[in-house]
Backbone as CSV, one residue per row, in Angstrom:
resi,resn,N_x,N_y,N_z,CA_x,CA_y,CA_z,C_x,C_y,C_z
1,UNK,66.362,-12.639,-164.450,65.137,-11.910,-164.690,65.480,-10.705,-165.551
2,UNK,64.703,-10.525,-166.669,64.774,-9.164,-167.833,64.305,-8.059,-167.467
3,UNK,64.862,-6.870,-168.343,63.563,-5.848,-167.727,62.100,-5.923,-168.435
4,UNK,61.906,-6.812,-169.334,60.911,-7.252,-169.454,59.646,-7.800,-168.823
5,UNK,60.077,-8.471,-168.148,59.344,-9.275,-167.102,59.090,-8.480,-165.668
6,UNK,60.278,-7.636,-165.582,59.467,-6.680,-164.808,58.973,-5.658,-164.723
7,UNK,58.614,-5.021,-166.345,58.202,-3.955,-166.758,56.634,-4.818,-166.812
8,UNK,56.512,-5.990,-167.171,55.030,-6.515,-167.251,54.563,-7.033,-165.942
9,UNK,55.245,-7.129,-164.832,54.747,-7.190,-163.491,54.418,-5.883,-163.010
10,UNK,55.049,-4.798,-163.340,54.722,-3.529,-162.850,53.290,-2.956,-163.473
11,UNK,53.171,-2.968,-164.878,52.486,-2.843,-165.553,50.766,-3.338,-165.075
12,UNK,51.149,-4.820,-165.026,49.607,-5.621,-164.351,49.627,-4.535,-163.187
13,UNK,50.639,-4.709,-162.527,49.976,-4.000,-161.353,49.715,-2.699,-161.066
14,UNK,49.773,-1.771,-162.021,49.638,-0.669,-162.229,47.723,-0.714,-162.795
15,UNK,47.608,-1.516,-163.678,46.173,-1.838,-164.050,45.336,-2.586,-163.411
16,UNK,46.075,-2.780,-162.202,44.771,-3.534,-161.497,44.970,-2.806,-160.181
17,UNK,45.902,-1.924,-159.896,45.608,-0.885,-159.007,44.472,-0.066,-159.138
18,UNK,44.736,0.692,-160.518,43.426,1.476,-161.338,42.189,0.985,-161.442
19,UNK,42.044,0.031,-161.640,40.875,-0.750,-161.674,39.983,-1.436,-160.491
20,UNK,40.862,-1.644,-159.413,40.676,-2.168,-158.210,39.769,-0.976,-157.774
21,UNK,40.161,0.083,-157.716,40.024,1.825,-157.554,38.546,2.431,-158.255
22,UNK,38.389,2.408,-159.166,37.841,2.450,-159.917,36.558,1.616,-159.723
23,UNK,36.749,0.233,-159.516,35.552,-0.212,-158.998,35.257,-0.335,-157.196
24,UNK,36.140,-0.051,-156.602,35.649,0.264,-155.050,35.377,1.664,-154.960
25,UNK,35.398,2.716,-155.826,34.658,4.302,-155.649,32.789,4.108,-156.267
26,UNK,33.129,2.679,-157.339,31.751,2.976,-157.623,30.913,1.766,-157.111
27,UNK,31.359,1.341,-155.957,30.802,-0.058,-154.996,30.158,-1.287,-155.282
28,UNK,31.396,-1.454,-156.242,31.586,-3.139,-156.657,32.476,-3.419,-155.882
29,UNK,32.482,-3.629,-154.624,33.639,-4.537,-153.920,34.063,-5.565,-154.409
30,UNK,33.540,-6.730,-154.530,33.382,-7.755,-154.905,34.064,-8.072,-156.039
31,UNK,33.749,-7.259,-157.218,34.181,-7.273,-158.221,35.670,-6.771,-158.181
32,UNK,35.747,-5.888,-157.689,37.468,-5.107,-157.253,38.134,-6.441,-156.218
33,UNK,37.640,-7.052,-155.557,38.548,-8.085,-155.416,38.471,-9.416,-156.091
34,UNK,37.482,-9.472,-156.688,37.955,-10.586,-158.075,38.958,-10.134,-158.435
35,UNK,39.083,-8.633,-159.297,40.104,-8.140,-159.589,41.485,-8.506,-159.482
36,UNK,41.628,-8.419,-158.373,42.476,-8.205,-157.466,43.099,-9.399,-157.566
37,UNK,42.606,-10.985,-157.037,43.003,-12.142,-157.185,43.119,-12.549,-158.644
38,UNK,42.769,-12.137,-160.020,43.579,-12.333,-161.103,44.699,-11.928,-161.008
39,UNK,44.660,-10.519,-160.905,45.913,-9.685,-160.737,47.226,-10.912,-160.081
40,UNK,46.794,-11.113,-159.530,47.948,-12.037,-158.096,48.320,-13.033,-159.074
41,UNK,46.944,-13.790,-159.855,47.363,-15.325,-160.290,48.438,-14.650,-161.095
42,UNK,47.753,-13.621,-162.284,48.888,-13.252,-163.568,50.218,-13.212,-162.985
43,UNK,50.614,-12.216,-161.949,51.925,-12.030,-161.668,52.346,-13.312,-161.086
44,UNK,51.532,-13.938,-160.484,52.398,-15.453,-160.141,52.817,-16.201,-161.261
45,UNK,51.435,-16.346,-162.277,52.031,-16.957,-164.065,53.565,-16.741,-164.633
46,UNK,53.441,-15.104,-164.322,54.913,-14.693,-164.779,55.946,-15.431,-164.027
47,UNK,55.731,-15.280,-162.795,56.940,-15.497,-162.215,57.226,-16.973,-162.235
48,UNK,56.578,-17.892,-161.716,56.589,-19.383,-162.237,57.704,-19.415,-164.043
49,UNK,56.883,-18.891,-164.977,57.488,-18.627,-166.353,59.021,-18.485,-165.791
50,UNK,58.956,-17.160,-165.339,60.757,-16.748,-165.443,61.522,-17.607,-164.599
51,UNK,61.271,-18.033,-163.647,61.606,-19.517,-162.427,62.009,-20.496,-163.569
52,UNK,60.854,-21.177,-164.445,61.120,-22.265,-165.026,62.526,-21.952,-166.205
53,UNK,62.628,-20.836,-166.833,63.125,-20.430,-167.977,64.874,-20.299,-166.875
54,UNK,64.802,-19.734,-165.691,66.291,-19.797,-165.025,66.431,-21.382,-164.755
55,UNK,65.792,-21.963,-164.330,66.099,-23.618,-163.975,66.442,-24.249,-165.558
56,UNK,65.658,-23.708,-166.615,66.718,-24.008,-167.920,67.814,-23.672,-168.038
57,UNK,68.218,-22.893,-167.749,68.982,-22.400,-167.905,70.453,-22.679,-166.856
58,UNK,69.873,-22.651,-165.972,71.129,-23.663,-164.644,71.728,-24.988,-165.335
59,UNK,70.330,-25.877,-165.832,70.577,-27.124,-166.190,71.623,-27.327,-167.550
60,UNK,71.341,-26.094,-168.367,72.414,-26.231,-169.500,73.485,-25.381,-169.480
61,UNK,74.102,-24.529,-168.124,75.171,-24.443,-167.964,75.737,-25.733,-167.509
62,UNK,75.435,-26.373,-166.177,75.619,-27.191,-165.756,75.882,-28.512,-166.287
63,UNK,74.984,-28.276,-167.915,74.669,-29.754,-168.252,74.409,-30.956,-167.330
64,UNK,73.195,-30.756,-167.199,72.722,-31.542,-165.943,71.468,-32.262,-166.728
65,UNK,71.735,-33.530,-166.560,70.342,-34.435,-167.411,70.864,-34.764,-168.834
């Protein structure tokens, strides 16, 4: 894992903290937890990504396949 990838996990979640916030002071609940569950999928997107990109990476040290 880069510090890339976890400068953009921190990041999402820094903007959907704010935003989560932002719309539960002005009583969109609802909407702040839509929010909220993108937030989750994106950082799962990433992480799936960086998962698949190390399992490349096992396989061609290994030469496996």
């Amino acid at each position: 894992m880069d510090l890339n990838m976890v400068l953009r996990i921190a990041g999402i979640g820094i903007f959907v903290g704010v935003l989560v916030t932002l719309l539960n002071e002005s009583g969109k609940r609802e909407i702040a937890q839509l929010v909220t569950v993108a937030g989750v999928v994106l950082v799962l997107f990433t992480v799936i990504q960086g998962i698949s990109q190390l399992f490349t990476l096992v396989k061609s040290v290994f030469q496996l396949y």
